[in-house]
MDAnalysis code that builds the backbone (N, CA, C; Angstrom):
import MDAnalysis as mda
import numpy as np

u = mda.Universe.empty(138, n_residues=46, atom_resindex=np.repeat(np.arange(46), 3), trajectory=True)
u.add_TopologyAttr("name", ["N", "CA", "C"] * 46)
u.add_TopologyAttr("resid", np.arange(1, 47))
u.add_TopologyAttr("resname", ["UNK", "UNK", "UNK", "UNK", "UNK", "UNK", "UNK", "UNK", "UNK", "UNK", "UNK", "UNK", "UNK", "UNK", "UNK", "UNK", "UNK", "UNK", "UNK", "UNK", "UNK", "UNK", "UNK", "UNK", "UNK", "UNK", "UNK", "UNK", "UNK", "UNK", "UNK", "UNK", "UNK", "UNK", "UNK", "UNK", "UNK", "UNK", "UNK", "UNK", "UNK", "UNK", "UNK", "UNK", "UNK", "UNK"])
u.atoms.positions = np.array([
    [90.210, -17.936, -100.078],
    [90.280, -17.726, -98.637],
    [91.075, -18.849, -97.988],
    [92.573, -18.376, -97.864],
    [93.301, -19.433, -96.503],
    [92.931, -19.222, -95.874],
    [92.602, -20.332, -95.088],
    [92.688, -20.625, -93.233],
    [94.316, -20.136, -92.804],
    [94.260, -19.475, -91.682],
    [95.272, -19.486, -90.346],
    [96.080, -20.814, -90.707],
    [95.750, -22.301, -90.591],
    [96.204, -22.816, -90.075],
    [96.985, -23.324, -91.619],
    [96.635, -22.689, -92.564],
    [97.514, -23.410, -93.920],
    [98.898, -22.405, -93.897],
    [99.009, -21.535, -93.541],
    [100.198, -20.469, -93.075],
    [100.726, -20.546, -91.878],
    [100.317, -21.705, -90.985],
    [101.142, -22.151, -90.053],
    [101.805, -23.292, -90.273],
    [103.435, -23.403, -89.694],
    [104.226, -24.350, -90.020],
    [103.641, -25.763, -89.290],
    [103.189, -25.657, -87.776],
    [102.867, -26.885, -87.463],
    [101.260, -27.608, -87.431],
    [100.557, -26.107, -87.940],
    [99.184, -26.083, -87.605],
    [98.631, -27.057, -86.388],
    [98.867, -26.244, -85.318],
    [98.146, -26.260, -83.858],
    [98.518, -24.993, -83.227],
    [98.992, -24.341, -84.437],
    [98.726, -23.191, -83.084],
    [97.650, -21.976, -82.834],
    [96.815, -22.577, -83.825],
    [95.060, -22.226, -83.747],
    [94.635, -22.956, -83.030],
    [94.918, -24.069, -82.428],
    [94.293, -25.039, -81.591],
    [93.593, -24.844, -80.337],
    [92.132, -24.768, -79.830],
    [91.334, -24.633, -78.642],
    [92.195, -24.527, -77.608],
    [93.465, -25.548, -77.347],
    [93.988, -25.912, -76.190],
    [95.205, -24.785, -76.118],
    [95.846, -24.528, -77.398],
    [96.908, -23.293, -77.262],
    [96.168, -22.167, -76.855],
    [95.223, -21.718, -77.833],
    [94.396, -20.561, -77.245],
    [93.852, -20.356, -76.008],
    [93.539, -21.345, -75.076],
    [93.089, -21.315, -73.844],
    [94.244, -21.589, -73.123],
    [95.359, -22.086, -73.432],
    [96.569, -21.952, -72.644],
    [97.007, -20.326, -72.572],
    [97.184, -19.819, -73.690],
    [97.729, -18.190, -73.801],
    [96.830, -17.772, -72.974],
    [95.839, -17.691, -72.981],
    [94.434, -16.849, -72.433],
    [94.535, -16.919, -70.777],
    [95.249, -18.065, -70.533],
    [95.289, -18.282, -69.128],
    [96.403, -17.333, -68.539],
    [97.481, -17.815, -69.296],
    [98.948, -17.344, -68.827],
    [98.614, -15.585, -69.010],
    [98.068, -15.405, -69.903],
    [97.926, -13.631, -70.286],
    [97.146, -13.378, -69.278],
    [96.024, -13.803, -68.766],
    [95.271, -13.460, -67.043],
    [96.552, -13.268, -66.168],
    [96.968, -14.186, -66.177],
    [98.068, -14.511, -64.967],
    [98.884, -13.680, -64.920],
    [99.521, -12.992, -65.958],
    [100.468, -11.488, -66.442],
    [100.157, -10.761, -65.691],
    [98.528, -10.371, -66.191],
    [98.126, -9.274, -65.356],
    [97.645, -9.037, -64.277],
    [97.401, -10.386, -64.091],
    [97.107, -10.285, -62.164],
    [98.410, -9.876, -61.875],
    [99.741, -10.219, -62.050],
    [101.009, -10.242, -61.357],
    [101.337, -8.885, -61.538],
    [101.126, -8.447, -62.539],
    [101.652, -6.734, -62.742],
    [100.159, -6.381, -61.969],
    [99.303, -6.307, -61.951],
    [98.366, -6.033, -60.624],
    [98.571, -5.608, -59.139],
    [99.147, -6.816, -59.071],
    [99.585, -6.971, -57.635],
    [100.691, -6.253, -57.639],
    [101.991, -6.266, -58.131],
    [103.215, -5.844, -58.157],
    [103.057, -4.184, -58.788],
    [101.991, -3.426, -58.959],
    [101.541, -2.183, -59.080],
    [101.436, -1.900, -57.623],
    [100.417, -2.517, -57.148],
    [100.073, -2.360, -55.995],
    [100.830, -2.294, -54.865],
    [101.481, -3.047, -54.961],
    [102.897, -3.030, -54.234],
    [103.893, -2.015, -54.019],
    [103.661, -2.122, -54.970],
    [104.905, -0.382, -55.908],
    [103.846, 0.668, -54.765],
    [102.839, 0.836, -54.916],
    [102.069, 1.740, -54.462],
    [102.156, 2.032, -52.814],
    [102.110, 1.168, -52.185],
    [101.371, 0.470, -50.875],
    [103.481, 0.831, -50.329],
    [104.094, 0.561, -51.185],
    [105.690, 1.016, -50.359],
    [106.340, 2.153, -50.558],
    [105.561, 3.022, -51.783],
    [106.416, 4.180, -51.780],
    [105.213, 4.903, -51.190],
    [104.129, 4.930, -50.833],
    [103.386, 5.640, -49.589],
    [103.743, 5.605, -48.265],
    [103.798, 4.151, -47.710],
    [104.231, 3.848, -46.602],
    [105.882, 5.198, -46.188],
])
């Protein structure tokens, strides 16, 4: 059984702090396509 991190070249990118960085930015995606749905919505009604 390898670990993830023996098949990674720099091993950190299993790291707590990458993973909670992605996790953030991937929220943030979808709030923005959220909003920018909504948008889309809210102007071709108008």
């Amino acid at each position: 059984m390898a670990s993830p991190q023996v098949a990674s070249s720099q091993g950190t990118d299993y790291s707590p702090t990458r993973v909670h960085v992605w996790r953030v930015l991937s929220m943030l995606a979808a709030l923005v396509a959220v909003v920018v749905g909504l948008l889309l919505i809210v102007t071709s009604a108008a």
